[in-house]
C-alpha positions as CSV (number, residue, x, y, z in Angstrom):
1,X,-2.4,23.8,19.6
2,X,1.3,23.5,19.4
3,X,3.0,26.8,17.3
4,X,6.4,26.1,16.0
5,X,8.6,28.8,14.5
6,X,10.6,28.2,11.4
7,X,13.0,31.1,11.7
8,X,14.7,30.7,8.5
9,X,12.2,31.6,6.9
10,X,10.1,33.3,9.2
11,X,6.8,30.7,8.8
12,X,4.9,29.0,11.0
13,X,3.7,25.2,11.9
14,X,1.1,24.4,13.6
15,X,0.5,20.7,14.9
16,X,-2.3,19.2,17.1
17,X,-2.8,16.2,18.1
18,X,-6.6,15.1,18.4
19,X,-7.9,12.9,21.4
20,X,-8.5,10.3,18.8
21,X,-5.5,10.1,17.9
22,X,-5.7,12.0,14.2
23,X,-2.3,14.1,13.7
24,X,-2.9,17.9,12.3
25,X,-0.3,19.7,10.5
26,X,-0.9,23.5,9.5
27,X,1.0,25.9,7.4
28,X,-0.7,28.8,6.3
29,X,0.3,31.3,3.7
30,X,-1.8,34.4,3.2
31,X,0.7,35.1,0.1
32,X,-1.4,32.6,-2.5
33,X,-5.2,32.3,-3.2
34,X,-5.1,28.5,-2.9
35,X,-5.2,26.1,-0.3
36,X,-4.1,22.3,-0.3
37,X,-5.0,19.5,1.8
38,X,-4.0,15.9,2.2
39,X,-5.3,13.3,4.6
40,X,-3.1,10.1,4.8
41,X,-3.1,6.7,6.8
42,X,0.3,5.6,6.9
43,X,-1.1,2.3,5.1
44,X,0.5,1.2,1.6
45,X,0.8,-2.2,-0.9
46,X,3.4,-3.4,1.3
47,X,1.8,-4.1,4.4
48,X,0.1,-6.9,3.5
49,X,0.5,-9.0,6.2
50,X,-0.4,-7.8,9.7
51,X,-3.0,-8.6,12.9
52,X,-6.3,-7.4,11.9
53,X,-7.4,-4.7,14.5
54,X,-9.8,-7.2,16.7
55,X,-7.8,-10.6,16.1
56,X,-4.6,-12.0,17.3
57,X,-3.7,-13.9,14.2
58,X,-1.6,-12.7,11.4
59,X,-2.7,-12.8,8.1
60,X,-2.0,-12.3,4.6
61,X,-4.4,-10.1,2.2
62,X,-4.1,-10.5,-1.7
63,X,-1.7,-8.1,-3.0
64,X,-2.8,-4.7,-4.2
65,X,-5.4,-4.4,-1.5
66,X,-4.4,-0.8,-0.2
67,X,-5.0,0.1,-3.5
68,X,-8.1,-1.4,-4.0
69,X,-9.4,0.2,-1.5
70,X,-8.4,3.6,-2.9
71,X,-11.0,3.3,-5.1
72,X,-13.8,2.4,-3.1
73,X,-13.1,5.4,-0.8
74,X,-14.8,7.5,-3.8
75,X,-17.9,5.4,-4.2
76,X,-20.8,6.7,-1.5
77,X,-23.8,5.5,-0.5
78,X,-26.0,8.3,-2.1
79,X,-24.4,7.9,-5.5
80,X,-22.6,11.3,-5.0
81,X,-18.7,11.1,-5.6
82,X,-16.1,13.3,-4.3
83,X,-15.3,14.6,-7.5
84,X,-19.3,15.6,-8.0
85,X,-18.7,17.6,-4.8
86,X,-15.5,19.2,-5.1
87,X,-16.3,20.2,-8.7
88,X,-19.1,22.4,-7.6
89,X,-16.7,24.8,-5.8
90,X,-14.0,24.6,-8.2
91,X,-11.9,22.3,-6.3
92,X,-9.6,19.7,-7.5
93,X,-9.7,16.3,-5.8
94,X,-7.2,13.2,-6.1
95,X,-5.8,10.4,-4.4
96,X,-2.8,7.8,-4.9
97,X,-1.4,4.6,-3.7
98,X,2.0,4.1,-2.9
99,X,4.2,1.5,-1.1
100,X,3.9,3.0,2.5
101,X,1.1,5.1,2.2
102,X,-2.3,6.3,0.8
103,X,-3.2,10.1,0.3
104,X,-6.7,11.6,-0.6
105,X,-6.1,15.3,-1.4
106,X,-8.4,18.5,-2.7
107,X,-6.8,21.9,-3.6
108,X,-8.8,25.3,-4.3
109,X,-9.5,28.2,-3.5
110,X,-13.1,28.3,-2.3
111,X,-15.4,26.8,0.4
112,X,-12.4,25.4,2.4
113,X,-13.8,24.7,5.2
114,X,-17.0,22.5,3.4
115,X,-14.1,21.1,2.1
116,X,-12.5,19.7,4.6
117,X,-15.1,18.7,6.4
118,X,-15.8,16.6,3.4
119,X,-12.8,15.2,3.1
120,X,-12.8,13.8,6.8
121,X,-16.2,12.6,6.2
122,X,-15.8,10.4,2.7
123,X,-11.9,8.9,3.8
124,X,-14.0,8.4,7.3
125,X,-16.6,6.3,5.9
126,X,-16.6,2.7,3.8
127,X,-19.5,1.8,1.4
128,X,-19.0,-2.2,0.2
129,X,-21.5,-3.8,-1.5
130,X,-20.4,-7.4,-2.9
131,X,-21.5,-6.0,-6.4
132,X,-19.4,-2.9,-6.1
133,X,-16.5,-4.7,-5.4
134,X,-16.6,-6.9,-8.1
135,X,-17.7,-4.1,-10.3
136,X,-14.0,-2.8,-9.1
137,X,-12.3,-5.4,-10.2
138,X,-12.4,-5.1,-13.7
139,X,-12.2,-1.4,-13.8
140,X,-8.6,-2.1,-11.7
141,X,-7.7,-4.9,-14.4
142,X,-7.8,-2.4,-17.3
143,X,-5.4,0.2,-14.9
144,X,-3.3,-2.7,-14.2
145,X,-3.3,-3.7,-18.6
146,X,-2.1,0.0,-18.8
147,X,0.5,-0.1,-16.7
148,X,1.9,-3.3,-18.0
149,X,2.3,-1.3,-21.6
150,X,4.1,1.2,-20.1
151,X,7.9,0.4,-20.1
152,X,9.0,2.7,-17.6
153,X,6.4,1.4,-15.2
154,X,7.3,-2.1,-15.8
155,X,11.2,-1.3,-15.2
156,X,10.4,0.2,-12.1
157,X,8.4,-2.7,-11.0
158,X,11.1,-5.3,-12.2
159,X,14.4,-3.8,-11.0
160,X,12.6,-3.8,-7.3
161,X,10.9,-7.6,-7.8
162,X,14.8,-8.7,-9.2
163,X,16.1,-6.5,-5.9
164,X,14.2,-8.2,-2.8
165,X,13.3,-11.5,-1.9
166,X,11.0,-11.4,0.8
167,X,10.0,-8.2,1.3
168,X,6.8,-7.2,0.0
169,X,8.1,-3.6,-1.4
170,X,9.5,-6.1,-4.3
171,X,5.1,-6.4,-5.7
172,X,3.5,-3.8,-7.5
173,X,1.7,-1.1,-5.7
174,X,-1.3,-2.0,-8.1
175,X,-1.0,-6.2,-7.2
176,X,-1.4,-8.2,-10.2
177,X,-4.4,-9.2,-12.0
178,X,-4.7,-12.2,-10.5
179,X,-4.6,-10.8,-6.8
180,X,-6.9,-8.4,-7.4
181,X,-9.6,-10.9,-8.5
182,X,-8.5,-12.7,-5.3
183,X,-10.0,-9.6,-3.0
184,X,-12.9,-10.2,-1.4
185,X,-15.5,-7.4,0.6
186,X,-13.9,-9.0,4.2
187,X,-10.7,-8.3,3.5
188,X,-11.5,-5.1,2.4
189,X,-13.0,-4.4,5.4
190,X,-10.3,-5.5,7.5
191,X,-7.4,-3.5,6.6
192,X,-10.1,-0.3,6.2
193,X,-10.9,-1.3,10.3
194,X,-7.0,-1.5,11.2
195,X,-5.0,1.1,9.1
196,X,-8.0,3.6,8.9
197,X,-8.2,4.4,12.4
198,X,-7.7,8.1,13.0
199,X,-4.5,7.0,15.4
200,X,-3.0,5.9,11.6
201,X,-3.7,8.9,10.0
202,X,-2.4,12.6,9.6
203,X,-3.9,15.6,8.1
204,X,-1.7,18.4,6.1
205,X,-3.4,21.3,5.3
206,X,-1.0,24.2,3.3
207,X,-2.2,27.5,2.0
208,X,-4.9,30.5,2.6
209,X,-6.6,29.8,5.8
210,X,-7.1,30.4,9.6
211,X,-5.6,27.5,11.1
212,X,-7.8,28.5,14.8
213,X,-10.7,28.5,13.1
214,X,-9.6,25.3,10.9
215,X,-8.6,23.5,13.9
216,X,-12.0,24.0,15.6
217,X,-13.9,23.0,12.3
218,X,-11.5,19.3,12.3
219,X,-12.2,19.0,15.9
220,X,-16.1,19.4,16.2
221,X,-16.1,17.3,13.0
222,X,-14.1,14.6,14.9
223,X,-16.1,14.5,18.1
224,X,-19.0,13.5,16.5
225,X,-17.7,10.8,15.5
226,X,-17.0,7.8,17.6
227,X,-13.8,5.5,17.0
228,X,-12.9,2.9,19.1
229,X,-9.7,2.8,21.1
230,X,-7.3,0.2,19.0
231,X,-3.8,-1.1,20.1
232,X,-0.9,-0.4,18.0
233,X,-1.2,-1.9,14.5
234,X,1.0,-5.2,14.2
235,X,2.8,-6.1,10.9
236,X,5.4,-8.3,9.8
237,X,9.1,-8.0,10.3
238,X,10.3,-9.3,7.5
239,X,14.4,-10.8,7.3
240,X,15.8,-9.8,4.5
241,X,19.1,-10.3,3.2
242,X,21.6,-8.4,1.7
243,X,21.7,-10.3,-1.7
244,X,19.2,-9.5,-4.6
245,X,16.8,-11.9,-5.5
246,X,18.2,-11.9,-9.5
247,X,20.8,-9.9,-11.0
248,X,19.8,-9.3,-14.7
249,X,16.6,-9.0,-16.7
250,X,16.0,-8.1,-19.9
251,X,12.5,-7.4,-21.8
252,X,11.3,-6.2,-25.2
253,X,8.9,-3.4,-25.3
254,X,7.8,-1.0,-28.0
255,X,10.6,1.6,-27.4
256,X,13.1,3.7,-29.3
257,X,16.2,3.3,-27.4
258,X,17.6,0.7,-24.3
259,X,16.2,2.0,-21.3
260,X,18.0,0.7,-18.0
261,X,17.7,0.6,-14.7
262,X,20.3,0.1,-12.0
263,X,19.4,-0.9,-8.8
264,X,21.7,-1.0,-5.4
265,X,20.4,-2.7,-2.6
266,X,22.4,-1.7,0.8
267,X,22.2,-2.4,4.5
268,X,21.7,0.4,6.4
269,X,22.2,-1.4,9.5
270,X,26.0,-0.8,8.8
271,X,26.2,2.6,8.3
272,X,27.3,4.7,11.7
273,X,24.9,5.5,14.2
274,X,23.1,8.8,13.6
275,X,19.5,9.9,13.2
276,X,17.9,8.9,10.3
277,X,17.0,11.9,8.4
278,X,20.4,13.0,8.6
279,X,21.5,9.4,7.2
280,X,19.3,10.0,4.5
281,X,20.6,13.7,3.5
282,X,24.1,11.9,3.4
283,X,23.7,9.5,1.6
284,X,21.2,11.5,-0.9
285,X,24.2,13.8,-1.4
286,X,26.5,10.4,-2.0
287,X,24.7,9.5,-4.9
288,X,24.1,12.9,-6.4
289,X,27.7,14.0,-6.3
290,X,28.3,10.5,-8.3
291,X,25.8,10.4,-10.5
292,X,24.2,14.0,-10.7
293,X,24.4,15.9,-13.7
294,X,27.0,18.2,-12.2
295,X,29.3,14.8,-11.6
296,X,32.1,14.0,-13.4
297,X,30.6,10.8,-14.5
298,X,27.8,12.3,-16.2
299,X,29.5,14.4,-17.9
300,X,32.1,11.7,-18.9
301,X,29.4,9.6,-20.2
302,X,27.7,12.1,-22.4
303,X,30.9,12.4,-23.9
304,X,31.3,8.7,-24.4
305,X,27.4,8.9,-25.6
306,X,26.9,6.1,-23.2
307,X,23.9,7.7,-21.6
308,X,21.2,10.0,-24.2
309,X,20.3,11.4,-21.0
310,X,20.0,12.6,-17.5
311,X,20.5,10.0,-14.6
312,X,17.5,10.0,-12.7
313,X,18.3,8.8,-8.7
314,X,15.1,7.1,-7.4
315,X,15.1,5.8,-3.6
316,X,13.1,3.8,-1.5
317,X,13.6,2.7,1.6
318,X,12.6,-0.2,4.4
319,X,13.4,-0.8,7.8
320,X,16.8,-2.9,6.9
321,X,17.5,-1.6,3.3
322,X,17.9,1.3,1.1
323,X,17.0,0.8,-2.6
324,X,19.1,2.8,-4.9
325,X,17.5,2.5,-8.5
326,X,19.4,4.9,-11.3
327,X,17.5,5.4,-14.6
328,X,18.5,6.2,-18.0
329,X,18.7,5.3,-21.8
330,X,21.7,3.7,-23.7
331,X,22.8,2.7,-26.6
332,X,25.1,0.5,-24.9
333,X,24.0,-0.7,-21.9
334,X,26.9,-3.6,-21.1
335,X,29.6,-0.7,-21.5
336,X,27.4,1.7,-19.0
337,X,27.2,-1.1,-16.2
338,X,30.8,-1.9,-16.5
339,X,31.2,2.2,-15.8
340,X,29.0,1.9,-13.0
341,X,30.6,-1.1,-11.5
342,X,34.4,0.5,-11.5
343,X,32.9,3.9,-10.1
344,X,31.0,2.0,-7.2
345,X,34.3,0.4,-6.0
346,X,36.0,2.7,-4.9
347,X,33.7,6.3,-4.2
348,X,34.9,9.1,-2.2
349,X,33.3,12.9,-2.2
350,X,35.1,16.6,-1.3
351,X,34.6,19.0,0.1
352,X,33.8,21.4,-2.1
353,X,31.1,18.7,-3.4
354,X,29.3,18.4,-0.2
355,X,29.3,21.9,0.8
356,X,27.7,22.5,-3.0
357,X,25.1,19.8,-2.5
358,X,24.8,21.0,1.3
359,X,23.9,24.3,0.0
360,X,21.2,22.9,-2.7
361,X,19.4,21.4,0.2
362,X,19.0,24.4,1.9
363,X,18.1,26.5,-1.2
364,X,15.2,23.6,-2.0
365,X,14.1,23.6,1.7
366,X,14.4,27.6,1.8
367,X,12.0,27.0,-1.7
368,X,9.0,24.7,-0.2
369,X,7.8,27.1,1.8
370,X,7.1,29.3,-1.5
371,X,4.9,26.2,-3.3
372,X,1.8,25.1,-1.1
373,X,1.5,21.4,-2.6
374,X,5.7,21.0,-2.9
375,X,5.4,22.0,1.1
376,X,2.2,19.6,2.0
377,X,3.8,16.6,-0.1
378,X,7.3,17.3,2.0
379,X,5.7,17.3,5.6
380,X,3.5,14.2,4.0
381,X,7.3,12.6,3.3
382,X,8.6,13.3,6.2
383,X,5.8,12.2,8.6
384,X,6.1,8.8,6.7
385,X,9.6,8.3,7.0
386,X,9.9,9.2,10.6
387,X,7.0,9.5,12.5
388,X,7.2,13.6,12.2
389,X,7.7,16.7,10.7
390,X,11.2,18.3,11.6
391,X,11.1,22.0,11.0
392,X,14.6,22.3,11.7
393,X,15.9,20.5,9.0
394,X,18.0,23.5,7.6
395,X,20.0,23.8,10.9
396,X,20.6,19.5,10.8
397,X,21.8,20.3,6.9
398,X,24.5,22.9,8.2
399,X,25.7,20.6,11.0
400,X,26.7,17.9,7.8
401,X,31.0,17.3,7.4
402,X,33.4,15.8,5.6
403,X,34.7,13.4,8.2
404,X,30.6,12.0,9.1
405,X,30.2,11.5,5.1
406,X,33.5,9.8,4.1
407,X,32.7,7.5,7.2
408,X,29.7,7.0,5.8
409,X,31.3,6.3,2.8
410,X,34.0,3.7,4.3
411,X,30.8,1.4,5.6
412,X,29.0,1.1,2.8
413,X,28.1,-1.9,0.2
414,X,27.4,-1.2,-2.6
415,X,28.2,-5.0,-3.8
416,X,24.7,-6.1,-4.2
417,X,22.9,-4.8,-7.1
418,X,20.4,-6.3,-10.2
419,X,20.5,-4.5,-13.3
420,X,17.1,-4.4,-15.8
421,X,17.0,-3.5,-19.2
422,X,14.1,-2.5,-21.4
423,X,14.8,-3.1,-25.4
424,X,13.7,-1.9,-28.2
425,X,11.6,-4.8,-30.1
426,X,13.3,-7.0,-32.5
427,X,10.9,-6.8,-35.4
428,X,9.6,-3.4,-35.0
């Protein structure tokens, strides 16, 4: 087992490797009571069209699959659910879709080791039946109905459908009603056989424990198992462009105030050559020194009462793209975008600026290592994004200047953006 020391903070990592392929990511803290563990495949909604494990075909699966199949992880074969079993010890258990990955997660403070043993076992094992399936369906129909009510969900949703044009990150995480009743018990199967292989998957375990005696526990739990070697997981390069899909939207919902949501869609093929992490710090710090609530424009647009309150920054990435999306609520929303639109042409950042938002990076990073499930969902991040966890992360924050930012700066577009507003209803 590999031991890495994070000196600035004077913790430790420790990463294995399995001979399966499963990915093991320990930090313990003897300081809380708690422990916290997640175990991901690096599967979400948007890969939806890929060479099943076995085949040499690509296919397309109904949208909203990875999802679907989120729920059936929790029905077993002996009628006992994960939540039964966790709640017997006290321990809290969960799991979520998003659009590059699925997590199952407990967190407690006793019978650990059960635990994770149980955790391995349920994510490690699929129960279809054709009548549980279909029994899923309309239990994901009414989640879907909810989500279609909620107006923040549904802005979120549209600003990325108006953003992309090919690329399946523009769906919902969720699919629509229509593709869910479209899933069948062999597709189900298929992307549970390709993106459930242990090779696919990572466990991150924060909190109280003994990661020796945790690491033999995962391994003899592992061996006992038998996985079949698989080739590495095909899926489709999508081409997309630079140009959104649709550049305004407007809805009615039941809400107080506009809400809006500005999205900017940019090529990061033209931004200088540099790993991506640090790509991503820079251009994190970009858009917080614009639009963060220490910026002068926010605090020009609360005094305009253009904005009732604080710009939320939301990114998601692809392969070719960044997705900027920032969120608010107006009272005049054409007024807002025009601000948006002047600022955006021609951006800049200081010094002082950067070093300030330099310094809040370190202070969060310098912070995770304090909060066992702030720590777990960071390494869980990271892993996704790049294939690992980087504990040196405060040393690539310090390394950050003025001249690799503003050049930065100089080669991005920030042309191409789709702007979606959520209104009040007329009659109400």
């Amino acid at each position: 087992m590999e031991e890495r020391i994070i000196d600035i903070v004077d913790e430790k990592l420790y990463y294995k490797k399995l001979d399966n392929g499963l990915e093991v990511y320990m930090v313990p803290n003897t300081n809380v009571k708690n422990t916290y563990a997640t175990f991901t495949t690096k599967y979400g909604s948007m890969h939806d069209e890929f060479v099943p494990i076995g085949e040499n075909k690509m296919i397309s699966v109904p949208k909203g699959i990875a999802h679907f199949l989120e729920h059936k992880m929790f029905e077993m074969e002996d009628g006992i659910d994960p939540f039964t079993f966790y709640s017997k010890s006290g321990t809290d258990a969960n799991a979520h879709t998003t659009l590059q990955n699925t997590t199952y997660e407990f967190a407690g403070p006793n019978n650990f080791l059960d635990n994770i043993c149980y955790l391995l076992d349920y994510v490690q094992t699929l129960y279809l039946t054709d009548e549980n399936v279909e029994k899923e369906k309309g239990i994901i129909e009414q989640e879907l109905r909810m989500y279609m009510d909620d107006p923040i969900w549904v802005m979120y949703d549209g600003v990325r459908n108006n953003a992309f044009n090919k690329h399946p990150i523009k769906y919902p995480i969720g699919g629509t009603i229509k593709s869910v009743y479209q899933i069948t018990k062999k597709d189900l199967k298929k992307c549970y056989n390709t993106f459930y292989h242990p090779s696919n998957m990572f466990l991150v375990i924060t909190g109280n424990f003994d990661p020796e005696i945790t690491i033999n526990v995962i391994e003899k739990n592992q061996n006992s198992k038998k996985f079949k070697e698989v080739p590495q997981i095909k899926i489709k390069d999508y081409k997309e462009s630079d140009k959104v899909a649709k550049t305004y939207e407007e809805i009615e919902k039941n809400v107080e105030t506009n809400k809006f949501a500005y999205g900017i869609k940019i090529n990061l093929g033209k931004i200088i050559n540099m790993s991506e992490k640090k790509r991503n710090y820079y251009l994190s710090i970009i858009f917080e020194s614009l639009f963060g609530m220490t910026s002068e424009f926010y605090e020009k647009m609360i005094e305009k009462n253009y904005i009732l309150s604080p710009i939320e920054i939301d990114k998601v990435y692809t392969n070719t793209h960044l997705f900027v999306t920032l969120l608010s609520e107006t009272l005049f929303p054409k007024e807002l975008f025009a601000e948006i639109d002047n600022l955006l042409k021609n951006i800049d950042i200081s010094l002082d600026d950067l070093e300030m938002h330099k310094k809040v990076l370190i202070s969060s990073e310098i912070k995770l290592y304090d909060n066992i499930i702030a720590l777990n969902d960071s390494i869980v991040n990271n892993v996704i994004k790049y294939g690992r966890y980087d504990a040196n992360t405060i040393n690539l924050v310090r390394t950050m200047n003025l001249d690799e930012a503003r050049r930065i700066i100089k080669r991005l577009d920030l042309s191409n953006r789709t702007l979606f507003v959520v209104k009040p209803l007329t009659n109400q």
